[in-house]
N, C-alpha and C positions, 0 to 999 in steps of 0.2 A: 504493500500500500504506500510506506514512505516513500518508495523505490520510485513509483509510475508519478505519484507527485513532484516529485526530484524533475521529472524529465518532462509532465507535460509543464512546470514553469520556467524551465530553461527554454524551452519550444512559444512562449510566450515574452518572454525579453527578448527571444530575435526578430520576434516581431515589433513589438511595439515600438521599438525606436523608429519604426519608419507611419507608426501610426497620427500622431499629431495632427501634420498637415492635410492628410484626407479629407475629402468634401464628404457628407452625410452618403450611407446608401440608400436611403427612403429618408423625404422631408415631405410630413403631412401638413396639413395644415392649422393642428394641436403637438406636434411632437414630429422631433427628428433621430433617426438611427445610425450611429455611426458602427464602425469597427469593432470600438471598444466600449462603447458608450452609450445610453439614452436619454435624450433629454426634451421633458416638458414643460413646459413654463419655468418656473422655481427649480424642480425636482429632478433629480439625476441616479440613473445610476450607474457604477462604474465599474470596470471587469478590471483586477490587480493580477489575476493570475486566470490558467483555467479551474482551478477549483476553489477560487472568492470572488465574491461580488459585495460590492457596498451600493445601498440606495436610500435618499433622505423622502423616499415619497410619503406622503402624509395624505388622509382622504381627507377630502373639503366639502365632504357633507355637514359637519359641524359652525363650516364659519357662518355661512346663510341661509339661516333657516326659517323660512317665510310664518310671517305672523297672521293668517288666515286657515282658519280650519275649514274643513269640511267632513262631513259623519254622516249614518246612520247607526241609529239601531236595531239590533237583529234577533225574532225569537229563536232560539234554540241556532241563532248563528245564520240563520236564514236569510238575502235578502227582502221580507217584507214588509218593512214600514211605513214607505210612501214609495209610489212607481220608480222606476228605473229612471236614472238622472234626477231627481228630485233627493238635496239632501241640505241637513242643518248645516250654516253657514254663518261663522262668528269671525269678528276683528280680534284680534287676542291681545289684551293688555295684560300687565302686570302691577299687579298691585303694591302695596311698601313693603311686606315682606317677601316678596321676589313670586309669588305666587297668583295663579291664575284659577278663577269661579267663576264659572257660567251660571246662568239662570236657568231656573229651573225649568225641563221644557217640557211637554206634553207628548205623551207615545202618539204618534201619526199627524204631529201639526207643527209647523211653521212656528217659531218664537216672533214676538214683535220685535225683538234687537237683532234680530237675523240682519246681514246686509253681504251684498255681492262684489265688497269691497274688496281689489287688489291689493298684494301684499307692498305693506309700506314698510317693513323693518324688519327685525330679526328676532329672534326668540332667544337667549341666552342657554347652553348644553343644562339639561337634565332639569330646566324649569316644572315643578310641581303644576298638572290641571285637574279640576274637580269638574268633572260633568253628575250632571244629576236629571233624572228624568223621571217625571210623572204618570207610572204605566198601572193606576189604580183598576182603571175601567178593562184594561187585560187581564188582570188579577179577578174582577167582579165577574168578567163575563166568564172567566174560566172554573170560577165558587157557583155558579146561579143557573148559567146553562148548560155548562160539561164543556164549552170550547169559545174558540174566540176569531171572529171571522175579521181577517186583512183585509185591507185594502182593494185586492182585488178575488176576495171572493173564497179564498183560499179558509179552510176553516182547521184551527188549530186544537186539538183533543187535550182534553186535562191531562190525560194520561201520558199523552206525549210530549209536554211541556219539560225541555229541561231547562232553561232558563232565557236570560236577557242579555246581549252579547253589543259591543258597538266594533263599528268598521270606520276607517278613517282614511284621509292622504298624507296626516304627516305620521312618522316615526314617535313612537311605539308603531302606530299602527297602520292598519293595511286594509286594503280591499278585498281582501282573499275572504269571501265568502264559505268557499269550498273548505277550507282547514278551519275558517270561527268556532267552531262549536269545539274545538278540542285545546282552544285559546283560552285556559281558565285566565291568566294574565289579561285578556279583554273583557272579561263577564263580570258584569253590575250585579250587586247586591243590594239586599235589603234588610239591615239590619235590626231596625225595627217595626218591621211587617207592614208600613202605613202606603205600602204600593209606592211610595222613593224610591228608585233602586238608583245606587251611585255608584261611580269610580276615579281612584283619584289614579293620573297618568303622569310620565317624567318624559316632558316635550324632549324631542331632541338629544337624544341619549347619547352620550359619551362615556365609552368603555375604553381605555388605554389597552386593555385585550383585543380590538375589535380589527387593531392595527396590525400589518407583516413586520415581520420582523427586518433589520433594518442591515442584517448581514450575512451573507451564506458563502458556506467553508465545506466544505465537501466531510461527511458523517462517517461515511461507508464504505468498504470496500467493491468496486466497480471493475477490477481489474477481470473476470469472466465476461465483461460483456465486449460485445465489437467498439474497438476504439476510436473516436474521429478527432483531426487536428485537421486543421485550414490557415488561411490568412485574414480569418475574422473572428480575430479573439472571444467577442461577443458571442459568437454562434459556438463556437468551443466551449465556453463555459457554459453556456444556457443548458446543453446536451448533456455535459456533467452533470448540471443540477438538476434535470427529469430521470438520469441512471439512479441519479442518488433518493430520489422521492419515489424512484420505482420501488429499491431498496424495502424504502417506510412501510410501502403500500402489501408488503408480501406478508402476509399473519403466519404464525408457529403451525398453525393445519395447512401452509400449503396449498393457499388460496389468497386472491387479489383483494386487497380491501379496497371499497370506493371511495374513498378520499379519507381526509384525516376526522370529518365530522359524521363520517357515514360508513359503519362496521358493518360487515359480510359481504357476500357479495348480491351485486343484481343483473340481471340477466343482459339486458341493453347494454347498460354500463360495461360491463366485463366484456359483452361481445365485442361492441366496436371497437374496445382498446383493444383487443387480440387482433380486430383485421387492422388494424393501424400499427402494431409493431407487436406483442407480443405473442403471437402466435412463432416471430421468428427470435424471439430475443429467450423467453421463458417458455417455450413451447410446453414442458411438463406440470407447471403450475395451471400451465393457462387452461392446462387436457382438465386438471382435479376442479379449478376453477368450474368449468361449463358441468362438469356433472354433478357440481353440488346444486344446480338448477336444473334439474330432469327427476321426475316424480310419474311414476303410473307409465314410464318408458314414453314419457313424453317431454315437451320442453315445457317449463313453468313461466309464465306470464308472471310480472312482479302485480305488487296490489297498484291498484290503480282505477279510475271513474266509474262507479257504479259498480265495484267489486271485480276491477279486471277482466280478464278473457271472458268472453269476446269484444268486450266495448275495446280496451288496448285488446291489437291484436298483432303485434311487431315482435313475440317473440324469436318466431324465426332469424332474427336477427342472430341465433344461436349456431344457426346451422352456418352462416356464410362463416364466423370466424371456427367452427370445427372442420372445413371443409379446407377454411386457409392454414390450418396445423398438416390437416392430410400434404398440401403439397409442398409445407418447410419439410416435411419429418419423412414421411411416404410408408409412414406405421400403417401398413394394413390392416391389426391388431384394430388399430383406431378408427380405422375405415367401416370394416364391420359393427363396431361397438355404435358408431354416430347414425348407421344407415337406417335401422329401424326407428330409432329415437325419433330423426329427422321425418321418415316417413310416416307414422303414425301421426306425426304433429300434424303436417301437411294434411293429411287424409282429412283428418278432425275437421282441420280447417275449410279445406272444400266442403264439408256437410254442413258448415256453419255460416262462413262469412260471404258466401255467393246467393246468388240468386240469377234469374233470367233475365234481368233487366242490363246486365252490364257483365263483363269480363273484369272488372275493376273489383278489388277486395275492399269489404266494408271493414269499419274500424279506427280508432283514434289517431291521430299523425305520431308517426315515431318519432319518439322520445318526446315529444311535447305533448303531457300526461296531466299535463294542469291545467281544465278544460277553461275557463275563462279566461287563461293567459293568449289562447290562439283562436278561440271559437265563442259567438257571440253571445251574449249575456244570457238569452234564452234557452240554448242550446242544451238539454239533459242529458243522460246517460243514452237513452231511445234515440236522441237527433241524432249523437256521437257515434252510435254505431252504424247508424245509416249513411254515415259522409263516407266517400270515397276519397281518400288523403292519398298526397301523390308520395311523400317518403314510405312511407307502409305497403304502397303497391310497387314501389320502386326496391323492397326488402322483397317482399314476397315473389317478382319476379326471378331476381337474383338465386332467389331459396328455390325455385323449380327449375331452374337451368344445372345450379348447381347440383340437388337431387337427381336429376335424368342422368349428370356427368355419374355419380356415386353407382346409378343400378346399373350403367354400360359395362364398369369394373367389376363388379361384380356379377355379370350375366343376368342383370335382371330384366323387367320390362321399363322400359327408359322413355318409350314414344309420349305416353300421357303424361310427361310433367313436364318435357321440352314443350310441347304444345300449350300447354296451360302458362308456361313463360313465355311463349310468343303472345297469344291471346293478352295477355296482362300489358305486355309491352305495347301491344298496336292497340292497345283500348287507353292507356296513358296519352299517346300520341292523339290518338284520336277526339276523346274526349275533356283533357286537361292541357292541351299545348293551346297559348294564349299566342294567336297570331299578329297581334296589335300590340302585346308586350314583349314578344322574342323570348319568353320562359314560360315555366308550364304554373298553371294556375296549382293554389296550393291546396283547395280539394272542393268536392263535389258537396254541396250542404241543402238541408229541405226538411221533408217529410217526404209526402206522394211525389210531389217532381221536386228533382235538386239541380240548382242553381251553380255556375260556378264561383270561385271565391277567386277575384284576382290579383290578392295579394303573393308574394311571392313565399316560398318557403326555403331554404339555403341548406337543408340537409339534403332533403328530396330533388332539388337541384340537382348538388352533388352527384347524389347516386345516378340519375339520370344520363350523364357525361361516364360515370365512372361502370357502370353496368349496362354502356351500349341502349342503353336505351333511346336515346335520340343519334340520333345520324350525324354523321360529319359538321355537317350546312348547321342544324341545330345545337349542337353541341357547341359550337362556335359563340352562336345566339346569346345561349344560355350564361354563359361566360360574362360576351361584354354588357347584356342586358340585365342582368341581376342585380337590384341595386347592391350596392357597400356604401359605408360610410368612411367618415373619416378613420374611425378604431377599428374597424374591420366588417364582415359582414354582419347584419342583423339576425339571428332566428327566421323573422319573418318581415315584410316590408309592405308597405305601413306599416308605423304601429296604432296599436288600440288604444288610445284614449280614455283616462280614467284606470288604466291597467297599470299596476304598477310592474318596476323593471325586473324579469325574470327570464322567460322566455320570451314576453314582451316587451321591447326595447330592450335586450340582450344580445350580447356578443359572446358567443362559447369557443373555448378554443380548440375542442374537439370537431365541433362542426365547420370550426378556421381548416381546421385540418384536413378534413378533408375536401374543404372548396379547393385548398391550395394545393391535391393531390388534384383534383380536376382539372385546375387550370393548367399544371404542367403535362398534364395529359392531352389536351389541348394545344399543348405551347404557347399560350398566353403569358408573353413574360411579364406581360405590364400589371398585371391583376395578379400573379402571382407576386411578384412584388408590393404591391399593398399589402396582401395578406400575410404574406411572411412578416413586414415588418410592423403589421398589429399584433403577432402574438410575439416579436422579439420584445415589443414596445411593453406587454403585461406580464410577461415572465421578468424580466429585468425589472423592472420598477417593482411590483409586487415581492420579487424571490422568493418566488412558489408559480407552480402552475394552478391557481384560481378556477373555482365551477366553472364562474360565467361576470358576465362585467356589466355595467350597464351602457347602452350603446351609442346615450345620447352624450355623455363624460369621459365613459373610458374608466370610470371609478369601478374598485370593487364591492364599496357603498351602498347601499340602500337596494339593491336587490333583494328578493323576497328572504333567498337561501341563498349560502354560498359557504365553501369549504377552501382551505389549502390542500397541497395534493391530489386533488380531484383526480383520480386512475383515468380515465378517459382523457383529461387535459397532459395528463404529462406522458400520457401515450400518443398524444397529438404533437408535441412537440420532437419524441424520437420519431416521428414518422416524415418532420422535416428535413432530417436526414436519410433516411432510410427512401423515403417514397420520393420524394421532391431532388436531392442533392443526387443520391445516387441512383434513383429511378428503378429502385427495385422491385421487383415481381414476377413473382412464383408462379408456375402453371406445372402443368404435371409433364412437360419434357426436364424443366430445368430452370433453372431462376435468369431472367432475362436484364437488362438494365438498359436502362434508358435516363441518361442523367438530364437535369432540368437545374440549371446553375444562372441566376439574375445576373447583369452584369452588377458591379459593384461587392458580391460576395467573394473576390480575392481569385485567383488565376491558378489553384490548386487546394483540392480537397483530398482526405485521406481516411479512408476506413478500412482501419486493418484488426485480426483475431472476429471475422466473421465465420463462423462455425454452421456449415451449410452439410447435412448427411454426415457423409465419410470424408468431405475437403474440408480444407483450412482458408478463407481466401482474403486477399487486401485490395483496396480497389482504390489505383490512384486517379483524379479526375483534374484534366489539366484545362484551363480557359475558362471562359463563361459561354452559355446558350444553352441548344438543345439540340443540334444539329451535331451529331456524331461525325467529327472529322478522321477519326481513326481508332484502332483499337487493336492492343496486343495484347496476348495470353503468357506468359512467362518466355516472351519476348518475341512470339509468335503471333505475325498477323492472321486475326481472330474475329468473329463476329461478335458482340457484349453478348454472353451467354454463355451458363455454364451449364453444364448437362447435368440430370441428376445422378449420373453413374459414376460423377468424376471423383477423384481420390485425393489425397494430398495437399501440397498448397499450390494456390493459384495463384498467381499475381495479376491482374489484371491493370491495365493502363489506358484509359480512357480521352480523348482529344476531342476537344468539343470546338465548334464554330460559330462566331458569335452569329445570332440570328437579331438586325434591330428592333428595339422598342417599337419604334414608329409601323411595326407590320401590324399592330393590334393595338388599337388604344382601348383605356377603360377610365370613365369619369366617375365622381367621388358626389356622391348624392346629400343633401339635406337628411337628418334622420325626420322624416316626416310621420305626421300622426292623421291618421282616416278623419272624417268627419263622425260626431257620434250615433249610434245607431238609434235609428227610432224608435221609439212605443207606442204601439199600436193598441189603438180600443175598439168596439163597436157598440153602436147602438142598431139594432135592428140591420138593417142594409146602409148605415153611414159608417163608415170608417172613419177616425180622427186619432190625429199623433201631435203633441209639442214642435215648437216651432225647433229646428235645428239649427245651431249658428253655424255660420257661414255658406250656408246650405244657397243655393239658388233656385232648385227644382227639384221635385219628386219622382219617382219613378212609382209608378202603381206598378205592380206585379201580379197577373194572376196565373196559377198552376206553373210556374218556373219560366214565364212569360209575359215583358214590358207592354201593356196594354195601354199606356196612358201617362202624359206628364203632366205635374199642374204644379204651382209657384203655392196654393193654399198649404192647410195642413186638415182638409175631410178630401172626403171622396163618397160620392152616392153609387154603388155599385147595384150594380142590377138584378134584380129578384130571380133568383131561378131556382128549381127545383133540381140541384145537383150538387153533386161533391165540386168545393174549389177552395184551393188553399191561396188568401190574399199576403201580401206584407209589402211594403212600402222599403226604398233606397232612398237615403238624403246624398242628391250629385250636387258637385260644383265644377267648371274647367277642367280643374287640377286633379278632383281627388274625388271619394265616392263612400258611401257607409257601410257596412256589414246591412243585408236584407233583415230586415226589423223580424221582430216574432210572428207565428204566422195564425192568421184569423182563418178558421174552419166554416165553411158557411155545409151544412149537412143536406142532405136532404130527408125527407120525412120518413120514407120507408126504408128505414133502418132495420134490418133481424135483429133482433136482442136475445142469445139464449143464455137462462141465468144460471150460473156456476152453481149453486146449491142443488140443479135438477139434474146433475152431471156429477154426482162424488159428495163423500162426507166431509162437516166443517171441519173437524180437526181441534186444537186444545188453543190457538191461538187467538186471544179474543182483538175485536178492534170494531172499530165505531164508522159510520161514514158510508157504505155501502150501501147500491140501491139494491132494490125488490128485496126477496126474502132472508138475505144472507148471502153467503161466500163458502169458498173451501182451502182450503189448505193445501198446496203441493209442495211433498216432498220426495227424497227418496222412500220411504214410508207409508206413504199413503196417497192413493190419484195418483198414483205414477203410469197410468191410464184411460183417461176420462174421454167420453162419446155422449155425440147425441145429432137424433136428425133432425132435417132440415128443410125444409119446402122453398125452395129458389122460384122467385113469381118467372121469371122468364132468361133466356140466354145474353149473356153479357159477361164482364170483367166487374169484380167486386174487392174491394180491399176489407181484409177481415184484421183485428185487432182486439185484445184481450185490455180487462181494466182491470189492476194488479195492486197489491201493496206486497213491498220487499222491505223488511224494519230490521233484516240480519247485519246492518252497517249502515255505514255514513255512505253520503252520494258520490262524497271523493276517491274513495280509495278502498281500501279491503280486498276478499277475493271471493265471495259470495255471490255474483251475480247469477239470480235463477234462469235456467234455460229448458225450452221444452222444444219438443216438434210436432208442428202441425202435417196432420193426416186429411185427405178429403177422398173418400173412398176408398181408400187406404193403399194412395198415392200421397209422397212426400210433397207438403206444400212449403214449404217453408220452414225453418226456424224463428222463434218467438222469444225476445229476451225481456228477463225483467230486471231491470238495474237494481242496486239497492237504491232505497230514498230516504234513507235516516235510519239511524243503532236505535231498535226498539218501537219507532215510528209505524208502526200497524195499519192507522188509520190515514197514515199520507197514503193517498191515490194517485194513480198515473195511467196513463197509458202504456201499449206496449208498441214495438213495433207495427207497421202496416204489410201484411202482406198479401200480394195480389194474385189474384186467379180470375180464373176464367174457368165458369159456371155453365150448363147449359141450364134450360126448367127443368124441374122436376124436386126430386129428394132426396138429399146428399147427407152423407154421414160424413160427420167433425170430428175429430178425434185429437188429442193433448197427449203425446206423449213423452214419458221420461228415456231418450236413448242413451248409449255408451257414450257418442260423443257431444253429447249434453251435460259432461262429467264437467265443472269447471276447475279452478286452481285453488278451491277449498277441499274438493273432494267429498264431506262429508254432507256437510251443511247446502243444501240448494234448496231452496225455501222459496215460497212466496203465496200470497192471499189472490185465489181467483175469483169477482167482483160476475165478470158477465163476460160472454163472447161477441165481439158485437162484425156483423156483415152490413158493407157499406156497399151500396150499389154504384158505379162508376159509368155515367154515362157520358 
């Protein structure tokens, strides 16, 4: 250890003396990257060797911290206290002893000191505030009647009252509706029972903890892994310090932890850092890593929106990094062990997440699992699994091409999964390529017709370039049309409004990662160079690789969550060596390379003790580009490529050709924020929604079609006796809103068959339900329910089940109940029920829609529990059946 330090810091003083006078390699327009150095504003940080770094960065969430609140209150953590965009609004002063008291407000009403006043000053760190609120009449109606009906109609059971919660925009708190209810730290009390419930809050919190540390010296022994030196000391060290946090990230079992705040592993997480570098750096950690996520010989979905699988449905993600181990390692052993696993997943998943309407896999966008971080305010577990996301369809192609590659190996049948990865691919292109924005929209959203969303998504990009999915011509597109910002790419672009920074206006440097494996796959040098020198720009200043950042600063501040070490980010980082500098990739002849060198990263790179099978190899990369001017093999001219058969050591010697900047440009966007989404009401056939600022017109929408523009805020829509789903867009020139929630207009000859004529109630009591009751589905019990059916004439009808699932919260768990609909006992569909609250009984929802086509006559319905109806609880699949209801579709 002392040894290899000795010599990468003498390999560091022959450098540096010629470092000084150098011009920046990246100058943004918040921060510039030099050599050795970064620097923003004030803030620096500076590379002394390759194994220290010194940086004075400081976060500047603390100095100005605006003196205007905004709030609601939430039962049981819920948004319902007054509509959506509708919230209390105070000036915040402080009083003589440094402290702040609001007046007392009333649950579901406007205060008379309310005012819509811009922030005029700042709030001093960890100021004391007292909110107090008046929720007598909640308390009375929940003693008097058994429940307490919102605002809009929604009616809350005594029984499932667990308390009074507040959401906010400044620090403490947050808008995260989806995690309140588990915010004891948010939740108002009443200490002396007279319907007051208060909380006192500490504005603006400063933690000396909350800060990076301010110097990093190498921990660990590094000396097993492949070693890289350059003529950018900067890049030298950065890669030391992700070997060395790799180090941290490895737990005593022999498994990756996900960052320093987040113990075991997760499925995502783990994956993408294996296909980003450790499947070749830690191959045998990373094998024990993926199978401590595989249960029932299948892969495990983490907890996530309405109880996990299916609403997330990105596990597969497991499969492409065990597939990229098969071709570092060529373990056969491993081949066999992954091919079932993978397949059954798969299977599952065609019985679950398809239907006939699309080639497109239904399911939440991968890895953004925070559903009002990326999907509209109204949006439930039911909408979420009906969107078509382009990252999730863009895994799960990937995961069938790759599965057809595994059964060819093994003599199995291969045809049906290549094809189901073409199908996936030409329905992406077909259905999600935004030809007016030169990238593919970020996913498919609705009810009965889904609309597209055309905001952009940066992972699903990615993969789109990186898994062949678009073509030459678009892949090019994709590149220089995807916004970025100044700090690097966004998550998603626009951002959401009123959302705080997470996924939303965030920057991950995992997902950096792999834009920047894209774009050198593409040979975009010039976009490759932003991105490299936004995650040079957050590793150096931070010293740590960080979750995620926020993407309008660049801070790691006031993000929802965020950890150091983050396993996915510091695998992002070795993969800017590995993917980017030396263009590495495995395929099952042999590992290829293809280096991708900016100019400005120094006229010689060096990776040597790479451990590739049975060879030894070192790879020296002379020049800057991407254009391979030459290549020797242990001093033979050679094509970049080493076989998998090869033995010994390899030296390889790489000559690249500059290719210029000017053959691709790529501009540097505003982090812009959408306009906010509207809310929608009716009365009878009037539609009406809040006026939208900066809004200049409407879009009426009817069944996933602009029928109508108007500058008002109603609309008289037209009496018909049909199914049609309305919702309303606030557009302006520039910019455009997420499609408002959506008004069901019915029609009268609705089938209702009620679940208690169909199966027994079961032990689970709950309140709310029309006609005579309900029943209980579990494994246990109605794990096959029928009943017929008199269809008045031939047509398409959308059938839908009215549910309550109380085995979790709506965010997260792994409980989601799932059944399969039967209609003469042909498969119609699968039927999900999310959860809607831990214990919540009497919350009702709907369920999915699914459609068929009926002729007259008298059709048998049937509910049942299959194999792959098993979800990532396994035990527990639960939920309360209300009625079946057949909607006619004319």
């Amino acid at each position: 250890m002392q040894k290899l330090i000795i010599i990468l810091s003498v390999l560091f003083i022959l450098t540096a003396c010629k470092k000084e006078s150098q011009p920046p390699i990246y100058k943004g327009a918040n921060f510039s990257v030099f050599k050795n150095k970064v620097i923003q504003g004030d803030y620096s940080a500076q590379v002394h060797s390759p194994v220290h770094i010194t940086s004075n960065y400081q976060s500047p969430a603390n100095a100005t911290f605006p003196n205007v609140i905004e709030f609601k209150f939430a039962i049981n953590g819920k948004d319902n206290e007054m509509p959506m965009g509708v919230n209390h609004t105070f000036l915040l002063t402080t009083n003589e002893q440094g402290r702040i008291e609001l007046p007392v407000i009333t649950f579901g009403k406007k205060h008379q000191a309310e005012t819509q006043s811009t922030p005029s000053g700042s709030i001093p760190p960890n100021t004391p505030l007292k909110v107090q609120v008046d929720a007598s009449d909640v308390v009375h109606a929940l003693a008097s009647q058994g429940y307490y009906e919102t605002f809009n109609g929604q009616k809350i059971y005594k029984e499932d009252f667990k308390g009074l919660y507040i959401a906010g925009n400044l620090a403490p708190l947050g808008w995260d509706f989806d995690n309140l209810a588990g915010r004891t730290d948010r939740q108002l009390t009443d200490p002396d029972n007279d319907g007051i419930f208060e909380i006192t809050l500490s504005l603006n919190p400063y933690n000396p903890d909350d800060f990076t540390a301010k110097e990093w010296q190498l921990q660990h022994n590094i000396e097993q892994y492949p070693q890289f030196s350059s003529s950018v000391p900067l890049v030298d060290a950065l890669y030391n310090l992700a070997l060395d946090e790799t180090e941290m990230n490895i737990e005593a079992d022999g498994t990756f932890r996900t960052g320093e705040e987040w113990p075991g592993v997760w499925t995502r997480d783990v994956s993408y850092s294996i296909l980003l570098a450790y499947a070749f750096t830690n191959p045998d950690i990373a094998k024990t890593s993926l199978m401590r996520k595989v249960k029932n010989n299948r892969i495990m979905q983490d907890t996530g929106t309405g109880g996990a699988w299916p609403i997330s449905s990105d596990r597969t993600t497991w499969a492409l990094a065990a597939w990229e181990i098969y071709k570092v390692t060529g373990d056969d052993e491993w081949l066999k062990t992954i091919y079932p696993i993978i397949k059954n997943t798969v299977d599952d998943d065609f019985a679950t997440l398809t239907d006939g309407r699309s080639a497109l896999i239904k399911g939440e966008s991968s890895f953004l699992d925070w559903r009002k971080q990326t999907y509209p305010d109204w949006m439930n577990g039911v909408d979420i699994f009906e969107s078509r996301s382009l990252g999730t369809n863009a895994v799960h192609a990937q995961t069938y091409h790759v599965l057809s590659q595994m059964a060819h190996l093994l003599g199995k049948e291969a045809t049906t999964y290549e094809q189901a990865a073409q199908q996936v691919k030409q329905a992406v292109n077909n259905e999600l390529w935004l030809e007016n924005k030169g990238y593919y929209a970020q996913y498919l959203y609705g009810r009965n017709s889904l609309m597209r969303s055309p905001r952009s998504e940066a992972l699903g990009e990615a993969f789109t370039v990186l898994f062949d999915i678009a073509n030459e011509a678009r892949a090019l597109q994709v590149i220089n049309n995807t916004p970025t910002v100044d700090y690097g790419i966004p998550c998603i672009y626009p951002q959401i409004p009123e959302i705080p920074p997470y996924h939303n206006n965030g920057i991950w440097p995992f997902v950096q990662a792999y834009w920047n494996w894209a774009c050198a796959k593409v040979g975009h040098t010039e976009a490759l160079q932003q991105g490299l020198a936004g995650m040079n720009r957050a590793a150096a200043l931070f010293l740590t690789n960080k979750e995620n950042m926020v993407a309008e600063n660049g801070d790691f501040r006031d993000t929802e969550v965020n950890s150091n070490r983050q396993l996915w980010s510091v695998a992002g980082y070795l993969s800017t060596v590995y993917r980017v500098f030396a263009g590495m990739q495995f395929e099952l002849d042999g590992l290829h390379l293809s280096p991708h060198v900016p100019a400005g990263y120094g006229n010689e790179c060096i990776l040597t003790n790479i451990q590739y099978r049975k060879a030894t190899l070192s790879v020296k990369i002379l020049g800057v580009g991407s254009k391979i001017k030459s290549c020797t093999i242990n001093g033979q001219a050679a094509q970049p490529f080493i076989s998998h058969q090869a033995e010994g050591h390899q030296h390889i010697v790489i000559e690249l050709e500059e290719t210029p900047n000017s053959l691709h440009s790529k501009d540097i966007a505003a982090n812009r924020f959408s306009l906010k989404t509207p809310h929608l009401t009716n009365n009878r056939n009037k539609l009406t929604w809040s006026t939208i600022p900066q809004a200049e017109a409407y879009l009426i929408i009817r069944n996933g079609n602009i029928i109508d523009t108007t500058s008002n805020t109603e609309y008289i829509c037209e009496a018909r006796n049909q199914y049609s789903e309305y919702c309303v867009k606030a557009i302006n020139q520039q910019n455009t809103s997420f499609a408002s929630n959506i008004i069901i207009w019915e029609p009268k000859d609705i089938i209702s068959i009620e679940a208690e004529t169909m199966g027994r109630q079961g032990d689970i009591s709950a309140k709310g339900y029309q006609g005579k009751g309900y029943i209980e589905l579990s494994k246990s019990l109605n794990t096959s329910i029928n009943k017929s059916v008199q269809i008045p004439e031939d047509g398409y009808y959308l059938i839908q089940g009215r549910y309550s699932n109380g085995s979790g919260p709506d965010n997260t768990d792994n409980k989601c109940a799932i059944r399969t609909l039967f209609i003469d006992g042909q498969k119609a569909g699968v039927m999900v029920m999310p959860q809607r609250g831990k214990d919540e009984w009497s919350n009702w929802g709907y369920t999915n829609l699914i459609k068929v086509q009926l002729k007259e006559g008298k059709h048998r319905m049937e509910l049942s529990f299959k194999s792959y109806n098993t979800n990532m609880n396994g035990d527990v699949n639960t939920a309360l059946l209300d009625e079946l209801r057949i909607i006619p579709l004319r």
